[in-house]
C-alpha positions in Angstrom: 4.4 16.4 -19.9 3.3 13.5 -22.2 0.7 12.1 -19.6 -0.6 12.8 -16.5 0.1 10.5 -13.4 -1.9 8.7 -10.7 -0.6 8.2 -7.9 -1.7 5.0 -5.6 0.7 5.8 -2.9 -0.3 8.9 -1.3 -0.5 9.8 2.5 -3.1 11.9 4.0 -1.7 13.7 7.5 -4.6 15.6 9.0 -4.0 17.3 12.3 -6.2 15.3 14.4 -4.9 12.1 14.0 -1.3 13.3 14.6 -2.3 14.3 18.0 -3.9 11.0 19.2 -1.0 8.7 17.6 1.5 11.1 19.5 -0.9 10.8 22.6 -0.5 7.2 22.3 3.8 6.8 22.1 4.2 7.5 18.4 5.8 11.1 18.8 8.7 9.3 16.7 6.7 7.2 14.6 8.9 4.3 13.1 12.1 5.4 14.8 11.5 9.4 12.2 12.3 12.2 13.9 9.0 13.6 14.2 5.6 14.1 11.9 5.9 15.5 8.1 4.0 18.6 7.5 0.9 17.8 5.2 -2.0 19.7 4.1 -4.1 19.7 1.2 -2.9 22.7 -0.8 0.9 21.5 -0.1 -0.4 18.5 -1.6 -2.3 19.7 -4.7 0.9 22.1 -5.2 2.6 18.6 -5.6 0.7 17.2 -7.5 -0.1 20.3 -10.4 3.9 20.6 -10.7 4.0 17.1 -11.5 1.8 16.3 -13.4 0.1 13.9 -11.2 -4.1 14.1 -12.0 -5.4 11.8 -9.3 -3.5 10.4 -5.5 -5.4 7.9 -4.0 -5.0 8.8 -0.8 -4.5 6.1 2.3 -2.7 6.4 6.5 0.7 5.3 6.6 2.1 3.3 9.5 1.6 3.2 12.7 -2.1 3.5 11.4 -5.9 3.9 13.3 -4.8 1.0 15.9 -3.1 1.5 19.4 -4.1 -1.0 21.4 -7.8 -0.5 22.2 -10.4 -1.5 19.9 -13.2 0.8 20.2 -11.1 3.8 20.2 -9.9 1.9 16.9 -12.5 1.8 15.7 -13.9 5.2 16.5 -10.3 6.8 14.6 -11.1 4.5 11.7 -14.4 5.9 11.5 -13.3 9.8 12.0 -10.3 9.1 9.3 -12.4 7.5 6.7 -14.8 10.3 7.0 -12.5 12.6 6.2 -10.7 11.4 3.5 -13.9 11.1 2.0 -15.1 14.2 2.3 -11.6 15.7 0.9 -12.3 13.0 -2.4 -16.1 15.0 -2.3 -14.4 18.4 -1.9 -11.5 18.0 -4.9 -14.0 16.0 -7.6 -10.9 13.7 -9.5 -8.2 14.9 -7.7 -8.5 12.4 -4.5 -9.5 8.8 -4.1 -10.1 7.4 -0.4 -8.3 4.0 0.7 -10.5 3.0 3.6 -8.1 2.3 7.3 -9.7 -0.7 8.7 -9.0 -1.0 12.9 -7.4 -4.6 12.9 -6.8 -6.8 13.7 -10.3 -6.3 15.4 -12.4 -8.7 13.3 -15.6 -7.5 14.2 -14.7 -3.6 13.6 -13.2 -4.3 10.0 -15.7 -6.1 8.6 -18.5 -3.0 10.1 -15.9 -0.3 8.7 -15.7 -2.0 5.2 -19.4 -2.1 4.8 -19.7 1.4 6.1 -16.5 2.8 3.9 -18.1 1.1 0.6 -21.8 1.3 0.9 -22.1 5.1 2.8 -18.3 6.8 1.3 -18.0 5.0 -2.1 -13.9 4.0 -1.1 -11.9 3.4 -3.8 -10.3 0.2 -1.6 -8.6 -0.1 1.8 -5.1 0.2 2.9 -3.8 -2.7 5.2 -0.5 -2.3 7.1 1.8 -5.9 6.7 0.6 -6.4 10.5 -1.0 -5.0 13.3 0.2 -6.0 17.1 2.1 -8.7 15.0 -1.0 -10.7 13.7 0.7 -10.4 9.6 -1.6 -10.7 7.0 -1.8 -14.7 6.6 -3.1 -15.1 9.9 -6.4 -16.8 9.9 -7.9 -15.0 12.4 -8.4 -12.3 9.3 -9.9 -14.7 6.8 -13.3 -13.1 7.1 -11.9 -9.5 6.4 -11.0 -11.1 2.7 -13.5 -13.0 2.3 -15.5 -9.8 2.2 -13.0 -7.9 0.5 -13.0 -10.7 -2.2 -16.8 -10.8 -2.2 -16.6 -6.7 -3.3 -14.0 -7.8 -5.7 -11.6 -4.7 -4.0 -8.5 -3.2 -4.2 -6.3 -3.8 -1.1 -3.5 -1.3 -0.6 -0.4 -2.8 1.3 1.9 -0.8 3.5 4.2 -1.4 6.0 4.8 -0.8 9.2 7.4 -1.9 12.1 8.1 -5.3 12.4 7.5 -7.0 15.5 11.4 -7.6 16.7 12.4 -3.9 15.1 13.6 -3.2 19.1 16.6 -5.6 17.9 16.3 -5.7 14.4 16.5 -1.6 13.4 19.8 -1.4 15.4 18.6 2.6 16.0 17.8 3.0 12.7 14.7 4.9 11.3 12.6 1.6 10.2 11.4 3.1 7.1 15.0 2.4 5.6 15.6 -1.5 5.6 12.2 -2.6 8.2 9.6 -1.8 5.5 11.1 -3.2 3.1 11.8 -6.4 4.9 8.1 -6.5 6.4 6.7 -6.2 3.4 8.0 -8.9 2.0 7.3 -11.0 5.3 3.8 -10.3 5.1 3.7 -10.8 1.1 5.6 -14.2 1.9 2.5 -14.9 4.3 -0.1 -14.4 2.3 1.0 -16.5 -0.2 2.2 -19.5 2.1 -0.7 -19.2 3.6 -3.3 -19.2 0.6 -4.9 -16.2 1.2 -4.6 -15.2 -2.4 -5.8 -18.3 -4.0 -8.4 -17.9 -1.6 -9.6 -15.3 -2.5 -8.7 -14.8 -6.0 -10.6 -11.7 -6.8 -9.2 -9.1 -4.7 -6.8 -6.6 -6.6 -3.7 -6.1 -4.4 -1.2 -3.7 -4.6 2.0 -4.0 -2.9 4.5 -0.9 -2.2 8.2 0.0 -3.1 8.5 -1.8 -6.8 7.8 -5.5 -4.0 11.0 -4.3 -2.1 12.8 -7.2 -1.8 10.1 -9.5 -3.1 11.5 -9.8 -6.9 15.2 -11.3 -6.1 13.7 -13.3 -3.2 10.1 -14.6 -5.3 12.6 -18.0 -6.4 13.7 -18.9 -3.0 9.7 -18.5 -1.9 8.5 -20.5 -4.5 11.1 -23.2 -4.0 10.7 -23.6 -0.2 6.8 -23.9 -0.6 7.3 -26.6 -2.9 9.9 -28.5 -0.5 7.9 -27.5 2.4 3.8 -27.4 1.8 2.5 -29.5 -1.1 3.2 -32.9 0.8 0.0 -31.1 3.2 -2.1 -29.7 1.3 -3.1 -29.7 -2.2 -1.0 -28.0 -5.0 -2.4 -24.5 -5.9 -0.8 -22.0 -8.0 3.2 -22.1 -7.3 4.4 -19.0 -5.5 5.7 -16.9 -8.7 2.8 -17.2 -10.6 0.8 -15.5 -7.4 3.3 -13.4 -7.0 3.1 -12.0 -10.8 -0.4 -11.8 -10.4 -0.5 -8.9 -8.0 0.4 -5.0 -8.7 3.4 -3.7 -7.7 3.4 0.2 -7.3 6.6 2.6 -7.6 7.5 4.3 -4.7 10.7 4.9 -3.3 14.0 4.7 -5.5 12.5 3.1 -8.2 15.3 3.4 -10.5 17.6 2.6 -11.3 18.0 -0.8 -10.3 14.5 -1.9 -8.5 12.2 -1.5 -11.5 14.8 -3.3 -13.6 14.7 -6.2 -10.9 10.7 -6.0 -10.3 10.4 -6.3 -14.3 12.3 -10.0 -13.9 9.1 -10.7 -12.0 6.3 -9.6 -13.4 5.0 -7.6 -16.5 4.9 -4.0 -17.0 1.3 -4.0 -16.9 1.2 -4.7 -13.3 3.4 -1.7 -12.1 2.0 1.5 -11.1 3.2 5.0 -10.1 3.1 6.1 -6.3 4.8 9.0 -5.0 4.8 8.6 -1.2 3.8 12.1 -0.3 4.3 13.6 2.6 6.3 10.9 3.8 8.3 11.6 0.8 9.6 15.1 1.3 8.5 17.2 -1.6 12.0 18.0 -3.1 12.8 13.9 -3.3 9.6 13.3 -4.5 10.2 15.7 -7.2 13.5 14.0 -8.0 11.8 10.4 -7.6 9.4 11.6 -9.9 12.0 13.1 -12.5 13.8 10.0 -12.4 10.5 8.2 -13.6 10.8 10.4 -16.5 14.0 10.4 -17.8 14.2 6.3 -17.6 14.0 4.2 -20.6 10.5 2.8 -20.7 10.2 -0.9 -21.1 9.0 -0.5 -24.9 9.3 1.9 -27.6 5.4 2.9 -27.8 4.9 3.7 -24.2 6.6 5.9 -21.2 6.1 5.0 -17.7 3.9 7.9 -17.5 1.3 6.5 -20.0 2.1 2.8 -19.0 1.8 3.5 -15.2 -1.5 5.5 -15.7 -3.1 2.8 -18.1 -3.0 0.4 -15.7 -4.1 2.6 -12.6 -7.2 2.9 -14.5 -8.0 -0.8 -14.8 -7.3 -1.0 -11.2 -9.8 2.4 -10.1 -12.3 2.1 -13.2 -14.8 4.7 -11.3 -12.5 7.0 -9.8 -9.9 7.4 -12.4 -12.6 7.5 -16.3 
């Protein structure tokens, strides 16, 4: 292989947390038929045979919060801690992306001292909402103001959206719901100003921005029609929007990179995998796929492009 990978979109699975998010309703989580299988040596097998040299590894939906705030908090905590342990245990081979137990203020703000200062994470993951407050809310303006303060990465994933009783139509919501939320949240964020903001947190949004690229002109038209006569004119919605990283997951090719690359510039893409909730054998194909498309210039493959950039993003974990 011409390059190794690093992969920003990588799920941890450990046994303890599938038992208390099945205690608490999610024995289906997002409409799936039941839990993947995940361990670390299934993992690393994934990784060696593809080439991949470092996963940052983060929860996926439904995440650490279900419904009660200290025992939030207290699965945070337990989570975080062990993520971090595996990043001690495999020296370059893991990076830790810190679950936070929102939308409790107050528990996010202690957990993000305590996963940067005491674990040395590599960021934090934030689902598009949690009990449907979505990520412009402004209830969570302290949580980045602190995660701009610390200048941190800021994982995105998605998770059910609120209406997905009438919007999934039965459907597992990983197919069409993700995608959708994230955009929603995304959409939010920007409308809302959190990203001008708070300028110097490095966001990475999933699944080549879903449906963000052939929606990004409608967004940036309606906030023109819709906000600047309230507040003052910031950066149009585009130019936010090609400012963040966009990471590969998913069916990347062939048509979504081509349609994220109308957006923004291949220096802001990044390779994710989506293991375990990526089977093995399609992450092996997604993976393959990565390989055998055209790059988007003669000097480079997306191996090499993908892991350049990675490295700007995770300076420490990734020299």
């Amino acid at each position: 292989m011409s390059s190794s990978l690093i992969d920003v979109h990588a799920h941890l699975l450990p046994d303890f947390y599938v038992r208390q998010a099945t205690a608490a309703g999610h024995a289906h989580p997002d409409g799936m038929g039941g839990w993947p299988s995940w361990s670390v040596q299934a993992h690393l097998d994934l990784m060696d045979r593809n080439g991949i040299e470092t996963a940052m590894l983060s929860m996926s939906s439904p995440g650490v919060h279900f419904g009660d705030d200290k025992a939030a908090r207290l699965l945070a905590r337990r989570v975080n801690e062990h993520t971090a342990e595996l990043t001690r245990d495999h020296p370059g081979r893991f990076g830790n992306l810190a679950s936070l137990p929102l939308p409790d203020v107050d528990g996010a703000l202690e957990e993000i001292a305590f996963s940067f200062d005491e674990l040395g994470a590599d960021g934090v993951t934030l689902l598009t909402h949690t009990h449907g407050v979505y990520l412009g809310d402004q209830r969570l303006d302290p949580v980045f103001a602190e995660l701009d303060r610390r200048r941190a990465v800021v994982f995105l994933h998605p998770t059910s959206p609120v209406c997905w009783e009438q919007s999934a139509l039965g459907r597992p919501r990983p197919m069409v719901e993700y995608i959708f939320d994230t955009a929603r949240t995304v959409t939010d964020l920007v409308m809302a100003g959190v990203l001008t903001r708070h300028p110097d947190m490095r966001v990475i949004v999933p699944h080549c921005g879903g449906v963000i690229p052939v929606l990004a002109d409608r967004i940036d038209e309606c906030m023109s029609l819709f906000l600047h006569a309230r507040q003052p004119p910031g950066p149009d919605a585009v130019r936010q929007l090609r400012g963040l990283y966009y990471d590969m997951a998913g069916t990347a090719f062939p048509r979504q990179v081509p349609a994220l690359l109308r957006l923004v510039d291949p220096d802001r893409v990044l390779f994710g995998s989506d293991y375990c909730w990526t089977p093995a054998p399609l992450a092996d194909a997604h993976i393959a796929a990565i390989d055998a498309a055209e790059p988007p210039a003669q000097d480079t493959t997306w191996r090499s492009l993908t892991t350049a950039n990675a490295k700007r993003v995770f300076p420490r974990t990734t020299r």
